[in-house]
N, CA, C and O of each residue as an XYZ file, in Angstrom:
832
protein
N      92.948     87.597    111.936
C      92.246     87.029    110.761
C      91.655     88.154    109.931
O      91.340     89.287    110.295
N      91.583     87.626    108.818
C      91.269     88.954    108.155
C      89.868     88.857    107.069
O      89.516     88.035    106.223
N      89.310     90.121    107.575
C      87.829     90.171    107.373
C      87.576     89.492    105.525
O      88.211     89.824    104.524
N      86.568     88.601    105.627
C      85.921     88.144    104.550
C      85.415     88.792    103.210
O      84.278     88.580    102.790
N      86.240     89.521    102.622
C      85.732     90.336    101.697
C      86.896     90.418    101.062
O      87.978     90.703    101.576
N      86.552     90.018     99.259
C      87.630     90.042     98.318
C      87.443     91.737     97.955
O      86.559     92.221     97.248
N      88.287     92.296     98.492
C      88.906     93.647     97.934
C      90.004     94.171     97.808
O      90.221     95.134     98.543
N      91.326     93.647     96.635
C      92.425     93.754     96.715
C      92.823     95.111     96.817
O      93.719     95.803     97.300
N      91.909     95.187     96.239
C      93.041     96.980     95.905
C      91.995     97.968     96.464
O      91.480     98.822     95.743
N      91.697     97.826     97.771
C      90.922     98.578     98.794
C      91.406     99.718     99.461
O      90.827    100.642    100.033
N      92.941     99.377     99.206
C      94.205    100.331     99.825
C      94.575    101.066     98.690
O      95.548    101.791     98.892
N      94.149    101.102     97.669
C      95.110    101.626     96.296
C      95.183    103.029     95.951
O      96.049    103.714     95.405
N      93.424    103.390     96.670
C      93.594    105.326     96.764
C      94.365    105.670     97.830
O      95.325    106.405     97.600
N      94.142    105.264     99.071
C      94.715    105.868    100.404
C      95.506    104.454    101.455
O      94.950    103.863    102.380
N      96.309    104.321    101.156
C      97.709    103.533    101.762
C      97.121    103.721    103.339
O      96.987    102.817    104.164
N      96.781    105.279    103.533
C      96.458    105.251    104.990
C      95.576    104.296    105.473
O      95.619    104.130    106.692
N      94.936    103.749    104.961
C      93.883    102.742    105.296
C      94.026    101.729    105.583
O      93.047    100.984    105.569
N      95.532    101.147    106.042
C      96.113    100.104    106.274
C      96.240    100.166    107.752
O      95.574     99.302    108.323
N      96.839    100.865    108.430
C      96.493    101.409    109.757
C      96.071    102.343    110.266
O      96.493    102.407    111.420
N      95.104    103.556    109.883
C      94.369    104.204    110.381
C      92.884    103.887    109.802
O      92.498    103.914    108.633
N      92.217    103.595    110.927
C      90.327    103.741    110.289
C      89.689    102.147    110.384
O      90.335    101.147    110.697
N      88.637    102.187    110.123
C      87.671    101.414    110.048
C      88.075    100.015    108.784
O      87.582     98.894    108.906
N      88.984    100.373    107.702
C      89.238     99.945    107.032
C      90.695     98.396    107.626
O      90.886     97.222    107.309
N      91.331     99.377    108.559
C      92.921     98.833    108.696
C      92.307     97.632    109.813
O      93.224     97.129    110.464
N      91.086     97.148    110.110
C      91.039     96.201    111.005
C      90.407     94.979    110.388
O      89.812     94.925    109.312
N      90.691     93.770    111.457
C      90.443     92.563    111.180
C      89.412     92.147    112.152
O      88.746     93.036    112.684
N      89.166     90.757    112.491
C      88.881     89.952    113.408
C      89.495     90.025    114.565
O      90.554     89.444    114.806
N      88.750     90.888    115.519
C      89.575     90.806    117.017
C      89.793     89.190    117.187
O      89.039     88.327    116.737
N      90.902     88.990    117.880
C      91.131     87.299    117.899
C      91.696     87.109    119.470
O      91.687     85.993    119.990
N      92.358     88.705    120.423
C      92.925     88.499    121.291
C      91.470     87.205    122.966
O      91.758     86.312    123.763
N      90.199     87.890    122.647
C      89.440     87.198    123.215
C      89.437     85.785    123.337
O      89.758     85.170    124.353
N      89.003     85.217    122.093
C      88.984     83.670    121.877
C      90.983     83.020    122.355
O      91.249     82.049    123.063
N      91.966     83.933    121.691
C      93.498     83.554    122.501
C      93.138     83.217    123.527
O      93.375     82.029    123.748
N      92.434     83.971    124.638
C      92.496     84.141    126.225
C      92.018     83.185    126.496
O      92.429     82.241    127.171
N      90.911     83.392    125.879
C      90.145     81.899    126.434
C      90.993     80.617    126.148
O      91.479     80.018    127.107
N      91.187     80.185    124.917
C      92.331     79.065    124.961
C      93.029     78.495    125.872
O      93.111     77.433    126.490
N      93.608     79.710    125.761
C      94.993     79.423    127.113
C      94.032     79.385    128.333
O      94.115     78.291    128.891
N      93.009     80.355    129.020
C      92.234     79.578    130.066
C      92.254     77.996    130.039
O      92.828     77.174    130.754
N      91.374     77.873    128.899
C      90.967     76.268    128.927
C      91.931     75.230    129.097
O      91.852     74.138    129.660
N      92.526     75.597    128.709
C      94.409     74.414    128.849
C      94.655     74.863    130.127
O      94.076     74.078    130.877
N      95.468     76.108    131.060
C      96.158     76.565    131.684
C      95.481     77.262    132.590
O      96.227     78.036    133.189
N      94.609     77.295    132.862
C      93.708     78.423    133.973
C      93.273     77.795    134.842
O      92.627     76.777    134.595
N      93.553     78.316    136.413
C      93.168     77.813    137.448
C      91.816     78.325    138.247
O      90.939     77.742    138.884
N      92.115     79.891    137.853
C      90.666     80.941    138.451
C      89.885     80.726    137.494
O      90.006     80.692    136.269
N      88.611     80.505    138.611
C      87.103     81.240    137.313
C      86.981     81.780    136.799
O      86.929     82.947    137.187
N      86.791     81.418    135.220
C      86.612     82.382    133.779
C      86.202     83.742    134.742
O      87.025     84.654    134.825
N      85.055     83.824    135.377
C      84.527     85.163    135.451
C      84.911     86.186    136.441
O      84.379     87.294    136.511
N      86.356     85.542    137.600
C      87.171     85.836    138.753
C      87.876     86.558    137.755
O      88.076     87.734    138.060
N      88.315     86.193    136.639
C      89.817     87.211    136.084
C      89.048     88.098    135.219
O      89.568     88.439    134.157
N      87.717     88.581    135.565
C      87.620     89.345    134.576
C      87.298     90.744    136.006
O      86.959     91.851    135.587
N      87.400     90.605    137.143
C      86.748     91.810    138.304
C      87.707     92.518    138.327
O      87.378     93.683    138.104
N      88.777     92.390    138.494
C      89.844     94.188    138.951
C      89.324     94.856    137.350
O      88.945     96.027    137.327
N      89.336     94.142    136.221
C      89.229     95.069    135.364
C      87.952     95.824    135.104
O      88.026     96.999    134.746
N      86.760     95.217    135.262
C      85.684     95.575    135.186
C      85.240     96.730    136.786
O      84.146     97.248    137.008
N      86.307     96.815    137.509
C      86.325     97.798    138.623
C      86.932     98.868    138.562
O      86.784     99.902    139.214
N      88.019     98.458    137.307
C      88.963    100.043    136.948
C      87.928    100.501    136.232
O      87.795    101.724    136.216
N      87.146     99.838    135.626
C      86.514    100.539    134.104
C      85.474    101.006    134.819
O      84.925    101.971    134.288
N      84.947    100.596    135.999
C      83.740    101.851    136.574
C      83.608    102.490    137.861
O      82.720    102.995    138.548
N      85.136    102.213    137.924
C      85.711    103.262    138.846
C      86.462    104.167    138.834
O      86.624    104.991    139.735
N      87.037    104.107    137.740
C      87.916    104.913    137.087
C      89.372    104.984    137.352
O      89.737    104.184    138.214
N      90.286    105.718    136.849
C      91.820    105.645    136.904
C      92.276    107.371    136.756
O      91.784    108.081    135.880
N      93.064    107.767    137.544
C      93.328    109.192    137.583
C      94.287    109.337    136.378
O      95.311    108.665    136.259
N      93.804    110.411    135.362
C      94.776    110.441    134.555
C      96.354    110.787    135.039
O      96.568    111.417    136.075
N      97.318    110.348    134.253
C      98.455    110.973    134.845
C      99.506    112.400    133.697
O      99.253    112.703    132.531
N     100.294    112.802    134.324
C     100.836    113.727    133.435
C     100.878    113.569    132.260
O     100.357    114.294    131.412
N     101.688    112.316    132.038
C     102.271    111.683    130.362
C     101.139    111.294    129.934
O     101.158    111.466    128.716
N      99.626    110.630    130.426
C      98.828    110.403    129.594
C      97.629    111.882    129.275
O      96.833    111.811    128.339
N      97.678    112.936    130.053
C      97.229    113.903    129.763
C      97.996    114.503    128.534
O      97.303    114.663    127.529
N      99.041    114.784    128.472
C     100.153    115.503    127.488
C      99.714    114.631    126.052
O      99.410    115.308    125.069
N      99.691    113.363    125.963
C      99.535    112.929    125.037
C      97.893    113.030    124.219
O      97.596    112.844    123.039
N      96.952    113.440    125.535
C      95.825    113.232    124.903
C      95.628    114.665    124.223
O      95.259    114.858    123.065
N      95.956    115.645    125.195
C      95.977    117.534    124.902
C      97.059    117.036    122.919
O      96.699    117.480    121.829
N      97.914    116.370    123.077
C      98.243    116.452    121.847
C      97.924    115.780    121.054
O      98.770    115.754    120.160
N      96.535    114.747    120.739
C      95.697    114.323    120.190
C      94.384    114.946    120.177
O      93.365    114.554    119.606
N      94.575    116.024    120.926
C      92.997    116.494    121.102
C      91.842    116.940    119.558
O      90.680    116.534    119.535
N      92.199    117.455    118.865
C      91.386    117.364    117.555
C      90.710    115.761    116.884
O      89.686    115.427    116.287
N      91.955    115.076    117.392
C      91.157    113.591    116.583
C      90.188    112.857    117.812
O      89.238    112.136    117.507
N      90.624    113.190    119.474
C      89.567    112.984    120.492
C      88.089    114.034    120.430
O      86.914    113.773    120.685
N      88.589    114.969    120.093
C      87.111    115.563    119.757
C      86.400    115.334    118.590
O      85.406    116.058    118.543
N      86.493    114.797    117.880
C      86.622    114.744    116.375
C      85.647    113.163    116.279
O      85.263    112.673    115.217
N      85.466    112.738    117.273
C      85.301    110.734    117.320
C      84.323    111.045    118.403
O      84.632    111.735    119.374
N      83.025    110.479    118.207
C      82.360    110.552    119.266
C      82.455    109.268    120.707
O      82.025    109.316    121.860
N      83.267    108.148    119.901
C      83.466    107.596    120.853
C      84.241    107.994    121.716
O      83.940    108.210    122.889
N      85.744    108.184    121.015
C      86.703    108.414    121.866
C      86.322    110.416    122.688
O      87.263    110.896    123.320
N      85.177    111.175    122.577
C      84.947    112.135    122.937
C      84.176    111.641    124.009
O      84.582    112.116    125.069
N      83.035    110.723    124.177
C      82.565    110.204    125.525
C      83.563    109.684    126.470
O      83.642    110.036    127.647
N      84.275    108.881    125.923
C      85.434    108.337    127.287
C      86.662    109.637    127.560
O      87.022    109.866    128.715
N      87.051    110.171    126.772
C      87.672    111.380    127.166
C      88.023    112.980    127.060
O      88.992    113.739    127.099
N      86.430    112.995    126.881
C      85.996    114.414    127.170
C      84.677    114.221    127.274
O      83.857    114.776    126.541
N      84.309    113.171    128.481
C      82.402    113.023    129.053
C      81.938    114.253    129.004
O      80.910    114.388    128.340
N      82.557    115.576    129.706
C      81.447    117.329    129.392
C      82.166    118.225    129.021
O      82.462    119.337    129.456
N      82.655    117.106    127.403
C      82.812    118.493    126.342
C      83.849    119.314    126.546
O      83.917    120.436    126.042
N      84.788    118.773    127.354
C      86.246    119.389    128.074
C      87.003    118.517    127.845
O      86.417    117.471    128.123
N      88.556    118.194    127.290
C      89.122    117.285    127.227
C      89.589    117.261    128.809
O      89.703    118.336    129.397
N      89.860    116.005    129.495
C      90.561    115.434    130.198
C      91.690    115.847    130.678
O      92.487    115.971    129.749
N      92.265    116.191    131.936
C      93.907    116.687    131.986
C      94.097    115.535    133.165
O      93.377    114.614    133.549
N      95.631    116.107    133.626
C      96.291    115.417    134.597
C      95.422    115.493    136.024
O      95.029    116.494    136.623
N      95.278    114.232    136.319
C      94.004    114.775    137.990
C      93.266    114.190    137.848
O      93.109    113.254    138.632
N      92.328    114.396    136.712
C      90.986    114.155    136.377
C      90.770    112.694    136.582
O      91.779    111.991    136.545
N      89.401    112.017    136.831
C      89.468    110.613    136.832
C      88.968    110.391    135.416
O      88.272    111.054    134.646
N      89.424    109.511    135.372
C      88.808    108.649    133.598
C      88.056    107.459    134.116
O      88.491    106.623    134.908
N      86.382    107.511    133.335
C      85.509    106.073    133.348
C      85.565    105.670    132.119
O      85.815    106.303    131.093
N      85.194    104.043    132.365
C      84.910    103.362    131.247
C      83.423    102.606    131.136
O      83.519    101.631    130.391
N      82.160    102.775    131.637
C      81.138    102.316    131.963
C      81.032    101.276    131.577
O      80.860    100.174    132.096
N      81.194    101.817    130.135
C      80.189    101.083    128.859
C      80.919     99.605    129.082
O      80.422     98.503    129.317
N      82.658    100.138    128.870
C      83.283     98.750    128.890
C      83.113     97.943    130.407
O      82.989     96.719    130.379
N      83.112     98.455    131.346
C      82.905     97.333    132.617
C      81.470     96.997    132.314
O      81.232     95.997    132.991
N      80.366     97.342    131.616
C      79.472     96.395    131.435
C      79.924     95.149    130.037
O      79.647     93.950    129.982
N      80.504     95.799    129.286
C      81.001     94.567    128.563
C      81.576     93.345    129.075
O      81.152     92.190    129.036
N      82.970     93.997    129.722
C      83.135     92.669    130.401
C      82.806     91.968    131.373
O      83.454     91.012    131.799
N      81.261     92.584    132.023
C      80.338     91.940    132.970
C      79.803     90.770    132.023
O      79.920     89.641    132.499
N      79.267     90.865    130.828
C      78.850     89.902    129.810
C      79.618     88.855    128.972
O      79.224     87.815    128.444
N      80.788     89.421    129.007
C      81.703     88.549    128.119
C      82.182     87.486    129.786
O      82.668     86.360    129.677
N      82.022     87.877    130.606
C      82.646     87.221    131.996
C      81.282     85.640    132.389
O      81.381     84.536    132.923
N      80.265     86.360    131.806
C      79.034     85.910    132.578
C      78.818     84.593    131.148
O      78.712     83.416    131.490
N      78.777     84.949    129.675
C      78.156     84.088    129.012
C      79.621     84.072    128.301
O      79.318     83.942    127.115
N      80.982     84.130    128.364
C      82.201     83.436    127.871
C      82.142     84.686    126.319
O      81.702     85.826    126.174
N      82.878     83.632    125.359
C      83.611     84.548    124.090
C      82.754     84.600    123.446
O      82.801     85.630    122.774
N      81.725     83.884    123.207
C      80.114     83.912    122.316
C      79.605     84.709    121.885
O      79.267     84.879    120.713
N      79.314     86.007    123.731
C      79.044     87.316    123.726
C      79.406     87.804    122.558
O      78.699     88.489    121.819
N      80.562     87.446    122.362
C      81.467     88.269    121.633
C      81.597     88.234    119.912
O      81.557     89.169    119.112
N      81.769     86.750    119.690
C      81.896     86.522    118.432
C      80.198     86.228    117.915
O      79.880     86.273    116.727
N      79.603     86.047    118.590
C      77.997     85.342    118.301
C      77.104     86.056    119.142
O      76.235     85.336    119.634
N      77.049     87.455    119.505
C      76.200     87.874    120.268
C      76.182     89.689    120.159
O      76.725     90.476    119.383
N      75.383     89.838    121.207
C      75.109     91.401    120.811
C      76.391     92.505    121.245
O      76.449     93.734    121.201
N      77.013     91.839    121.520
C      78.742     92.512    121.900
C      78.979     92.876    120.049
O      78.761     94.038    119.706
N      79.308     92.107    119.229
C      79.670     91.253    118.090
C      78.632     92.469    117.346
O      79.117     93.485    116.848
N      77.208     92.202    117.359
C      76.728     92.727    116.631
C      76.696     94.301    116.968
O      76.298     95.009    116.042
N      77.003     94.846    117.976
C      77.196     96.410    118.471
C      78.451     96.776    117.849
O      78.569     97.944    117.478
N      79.602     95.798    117.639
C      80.342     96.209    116.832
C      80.666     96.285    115.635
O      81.589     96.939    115.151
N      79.635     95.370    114.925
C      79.679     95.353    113.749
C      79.462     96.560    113.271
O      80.113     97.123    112.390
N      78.132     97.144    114.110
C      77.120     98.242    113.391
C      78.337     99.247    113.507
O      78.560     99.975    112.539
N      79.033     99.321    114.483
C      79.948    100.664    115.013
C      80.775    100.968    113.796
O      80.854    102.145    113.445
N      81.511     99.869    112.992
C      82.391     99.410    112.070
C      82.129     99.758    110.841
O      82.970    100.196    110.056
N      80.712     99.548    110.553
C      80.060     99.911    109.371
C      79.874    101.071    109.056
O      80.334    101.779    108.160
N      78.845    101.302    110.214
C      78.592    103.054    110.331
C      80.037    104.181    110.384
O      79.929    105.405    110.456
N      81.342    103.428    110.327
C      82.295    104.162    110.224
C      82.858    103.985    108.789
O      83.853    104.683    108.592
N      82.515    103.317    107.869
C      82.590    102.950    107.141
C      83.692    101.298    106.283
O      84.200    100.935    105.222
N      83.461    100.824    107.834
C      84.217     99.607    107.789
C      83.624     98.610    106.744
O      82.807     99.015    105.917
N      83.985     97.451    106.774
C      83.708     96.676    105.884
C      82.941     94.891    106.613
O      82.345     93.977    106.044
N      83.397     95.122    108.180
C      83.507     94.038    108.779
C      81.770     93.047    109.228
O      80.751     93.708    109.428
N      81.756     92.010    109.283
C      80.217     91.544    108.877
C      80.638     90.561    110.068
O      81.635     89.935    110.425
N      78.989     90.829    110.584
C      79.001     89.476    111.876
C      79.518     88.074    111.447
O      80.150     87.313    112.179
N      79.144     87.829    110.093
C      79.833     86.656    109.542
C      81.285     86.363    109.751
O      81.861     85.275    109.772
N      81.730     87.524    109.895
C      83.277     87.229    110.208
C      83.809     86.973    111.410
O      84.987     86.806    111.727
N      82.685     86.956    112.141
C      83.138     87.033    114.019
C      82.635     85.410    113.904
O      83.501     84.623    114.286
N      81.521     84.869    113.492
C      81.358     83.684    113.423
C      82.045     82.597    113.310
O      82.302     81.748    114.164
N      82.338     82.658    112.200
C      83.727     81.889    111.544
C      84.913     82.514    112.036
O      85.943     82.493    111.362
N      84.877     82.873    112.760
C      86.630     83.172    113.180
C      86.839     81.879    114.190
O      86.193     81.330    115.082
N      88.415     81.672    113.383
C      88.831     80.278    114.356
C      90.396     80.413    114.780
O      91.385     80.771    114.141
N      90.273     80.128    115.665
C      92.022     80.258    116.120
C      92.635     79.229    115.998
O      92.108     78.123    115.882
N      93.895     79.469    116.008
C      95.073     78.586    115.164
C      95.929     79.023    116.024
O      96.322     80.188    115.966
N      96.467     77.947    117.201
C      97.581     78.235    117.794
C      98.879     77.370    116.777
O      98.810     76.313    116.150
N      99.879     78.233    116.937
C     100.912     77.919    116.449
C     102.084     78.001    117.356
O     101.739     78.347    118.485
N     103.395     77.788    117.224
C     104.311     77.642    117.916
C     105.197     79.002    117.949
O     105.437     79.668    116.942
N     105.662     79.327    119.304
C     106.311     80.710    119.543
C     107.661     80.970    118.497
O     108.412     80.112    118.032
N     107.678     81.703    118.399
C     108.991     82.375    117.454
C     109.969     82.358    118.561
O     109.195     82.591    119.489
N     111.082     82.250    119.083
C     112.218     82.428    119.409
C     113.898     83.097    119.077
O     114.595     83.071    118.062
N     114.086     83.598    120.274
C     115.442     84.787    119.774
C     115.893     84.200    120.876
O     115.233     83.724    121.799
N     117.848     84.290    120.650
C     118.393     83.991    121.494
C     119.143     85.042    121.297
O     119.731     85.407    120.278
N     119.070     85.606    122.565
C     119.401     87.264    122.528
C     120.354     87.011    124.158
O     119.896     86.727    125.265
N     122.081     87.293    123.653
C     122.923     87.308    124.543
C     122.203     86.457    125.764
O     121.421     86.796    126.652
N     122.776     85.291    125.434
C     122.215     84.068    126.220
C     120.977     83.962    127.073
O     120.780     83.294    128.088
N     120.268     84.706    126.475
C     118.553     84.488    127.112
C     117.586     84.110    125.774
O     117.731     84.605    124.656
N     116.390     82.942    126.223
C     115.941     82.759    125.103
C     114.327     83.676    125.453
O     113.647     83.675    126.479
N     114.141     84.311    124.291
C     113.302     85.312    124.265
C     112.108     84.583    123.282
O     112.538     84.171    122.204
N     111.088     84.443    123.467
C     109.610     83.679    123.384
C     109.025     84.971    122.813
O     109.205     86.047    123.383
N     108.295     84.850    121.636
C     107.417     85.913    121.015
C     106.488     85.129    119.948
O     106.500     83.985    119.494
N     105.537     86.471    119.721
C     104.731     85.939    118.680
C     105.863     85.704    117.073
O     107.059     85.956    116.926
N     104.768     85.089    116.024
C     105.699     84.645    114.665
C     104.534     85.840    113.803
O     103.463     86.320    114.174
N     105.397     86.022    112.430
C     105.094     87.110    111.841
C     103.246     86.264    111.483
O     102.915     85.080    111.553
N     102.200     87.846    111.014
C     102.730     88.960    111.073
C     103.369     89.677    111.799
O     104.098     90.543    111.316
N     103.231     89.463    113.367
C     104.141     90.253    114.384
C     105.338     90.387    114.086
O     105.991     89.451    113.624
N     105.772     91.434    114.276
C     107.387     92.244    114.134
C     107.871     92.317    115.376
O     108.950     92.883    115.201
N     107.785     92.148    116.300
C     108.391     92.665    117.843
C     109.709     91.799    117.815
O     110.832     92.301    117.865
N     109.327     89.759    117.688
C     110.068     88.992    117.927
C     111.130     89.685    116.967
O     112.053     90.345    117.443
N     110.943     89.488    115.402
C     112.168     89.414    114.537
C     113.000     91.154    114.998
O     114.217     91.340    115.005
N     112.125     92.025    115.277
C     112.932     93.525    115.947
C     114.084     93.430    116.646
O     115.148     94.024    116.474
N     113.631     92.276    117.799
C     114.458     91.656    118.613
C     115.852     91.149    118.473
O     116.868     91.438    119.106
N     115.636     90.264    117.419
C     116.357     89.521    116.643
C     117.354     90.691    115.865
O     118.559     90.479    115.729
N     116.858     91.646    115.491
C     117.646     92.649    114.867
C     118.608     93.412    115.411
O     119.778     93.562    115.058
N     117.814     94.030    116.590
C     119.106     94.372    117.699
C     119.855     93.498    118.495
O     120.689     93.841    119.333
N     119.483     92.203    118.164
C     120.458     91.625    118.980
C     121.602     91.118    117.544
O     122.806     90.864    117.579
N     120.972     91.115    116.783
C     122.569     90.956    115.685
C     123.536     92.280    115.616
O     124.665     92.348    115.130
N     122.945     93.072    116.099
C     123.716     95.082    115.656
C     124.535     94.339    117.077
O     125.760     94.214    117.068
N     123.767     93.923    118.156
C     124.500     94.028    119.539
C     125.686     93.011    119.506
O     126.595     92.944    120.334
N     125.513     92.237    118.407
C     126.556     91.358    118.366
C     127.732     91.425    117.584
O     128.773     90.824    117.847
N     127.466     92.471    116.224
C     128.291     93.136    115.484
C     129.058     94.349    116.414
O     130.258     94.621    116.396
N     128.228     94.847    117.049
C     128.974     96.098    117.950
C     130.018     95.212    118.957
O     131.060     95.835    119.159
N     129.969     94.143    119.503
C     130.913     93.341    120.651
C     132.052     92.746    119.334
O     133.209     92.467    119.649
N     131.672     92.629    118.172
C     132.762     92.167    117.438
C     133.567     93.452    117.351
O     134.769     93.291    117.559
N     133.257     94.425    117.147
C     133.884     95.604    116.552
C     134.714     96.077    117.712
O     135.843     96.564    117.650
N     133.955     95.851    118.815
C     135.035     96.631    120.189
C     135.800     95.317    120.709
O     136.886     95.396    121.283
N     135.200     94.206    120.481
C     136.283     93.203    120.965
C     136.266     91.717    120.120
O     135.784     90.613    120.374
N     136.978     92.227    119.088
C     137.677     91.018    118.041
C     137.710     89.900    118.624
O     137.318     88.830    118.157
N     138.252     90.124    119.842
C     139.152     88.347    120.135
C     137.749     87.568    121.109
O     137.823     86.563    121.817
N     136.942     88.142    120.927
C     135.101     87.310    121.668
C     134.231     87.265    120.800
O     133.050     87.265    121.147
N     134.567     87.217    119.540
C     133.890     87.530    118.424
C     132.775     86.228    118.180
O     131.621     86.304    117.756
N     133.480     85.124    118.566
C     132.642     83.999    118.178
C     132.041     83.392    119.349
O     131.463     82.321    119.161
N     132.070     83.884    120.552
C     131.103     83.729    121.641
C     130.679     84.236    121.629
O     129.633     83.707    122.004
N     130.280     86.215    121.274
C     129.484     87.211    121.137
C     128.068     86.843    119.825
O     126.855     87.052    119.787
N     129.061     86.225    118.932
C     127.433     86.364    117.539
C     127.113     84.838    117.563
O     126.495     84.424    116.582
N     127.596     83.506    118.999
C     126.512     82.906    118.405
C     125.690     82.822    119.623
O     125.085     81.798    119.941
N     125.675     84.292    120.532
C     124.520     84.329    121.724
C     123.538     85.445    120.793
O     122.848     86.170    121.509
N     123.397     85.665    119.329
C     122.314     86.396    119.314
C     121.598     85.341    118.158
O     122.199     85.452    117.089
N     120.539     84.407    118.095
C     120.242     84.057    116.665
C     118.572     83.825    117.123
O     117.985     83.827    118.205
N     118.138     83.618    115.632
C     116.480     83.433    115.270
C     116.252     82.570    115.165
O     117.295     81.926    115.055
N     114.793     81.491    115.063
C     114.628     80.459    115.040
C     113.123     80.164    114.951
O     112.722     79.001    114.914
């Protein structure tokens, strides 16, 4: 959902501001999703599925090679962010392969979001810690917008990708229709190497 503020042409100096920064975000919405689907479909206690995670986050997770390499090659914009410099570089050292990584702050979050539900979140001091975070970065985003945020389930997008039916989100998400894309190349490529399966090959790839 997208934050409450008429500013069309907010993007018009710097394009970058569409996905990098304080600017390129909306209404977190994945929370209130979860809960949903809890409420229909959930068998464990709201506050049971929230413990392995709130145990990685303050117990930490050993970094591994590929996520060290990637951070050493982000390291100017991790030092650069005081958030992302507390979670991975706590004394002022970036992080390597070995090292354990905590998340404190967040296993107390989701001690609260577990204990008083999505409220915390959209209507509470979760909500308002992020507002301030947002602002002070020069975001635009207002507790008002966590308030009024309402979810809208809608119906899955579907690909039938070489006789499997593939379930995804509907735009804005791109993943499903991506899908959909390589599976038409994959179906043009089986025409091209084999003519005479041509019409069992392209009608196992379609959108819907």
């Amino acid at each position: 959902m997208c934050v409450n503020v008429n500013k069309q042409n907010m993007y018009q100096n710097n394009p970058k501001d569409k996905t990098l920064g304080p600017l390129s975000m909306g209404v977190p919405g994945e929370l209130a999703g979860l809960h949903a689907a809890w409420l229909k479909h959930g068998r464990l206690p709201w506050k049971t599925l929230f413990q392995p995670a709130i145990e990685l986050a303050e117990n930490g997770f050993v970094v591994t090679p590929t996520l060290g390499e990637y951070m050493a090659g982000d390291a100017n914009k991790i030092l650069d962010d005081p958030g992302l410099r507390k979670l991975y570089a706590p004394n002022g050292t970036l992080l390597k392969a070995g090292d354990v990584c905590r998340n404190v702050e967040l296993g107390r979050t989701l001690e609260v979001v577990a204990e008083q539900g999505p409220q915390a979140f959209y209507n509470g001091t979760i909500g308002e810690n992020l507002v301030k975070d947002v602002r002070d970065a020069g975001g635009i985003l207002m507790m008002e917008d966590l308030r009024n945020y309402k979810l809208e389930v809608t119906d899955a997008t579907t690909v039938n990708v070489m006789a499997y039916t593939v379930y995804g989100m509907p735009p804005p998400s791109s993943g499903t229709l991506a899908l959909s894309l390589v599976g038409r190349f994959l179906s043009f490529l089986f025409y091209m190497l084999f003519p005479c399966c041509s019409v069992e090959i392209v009608s196992l790839s379609s959108f819907s």
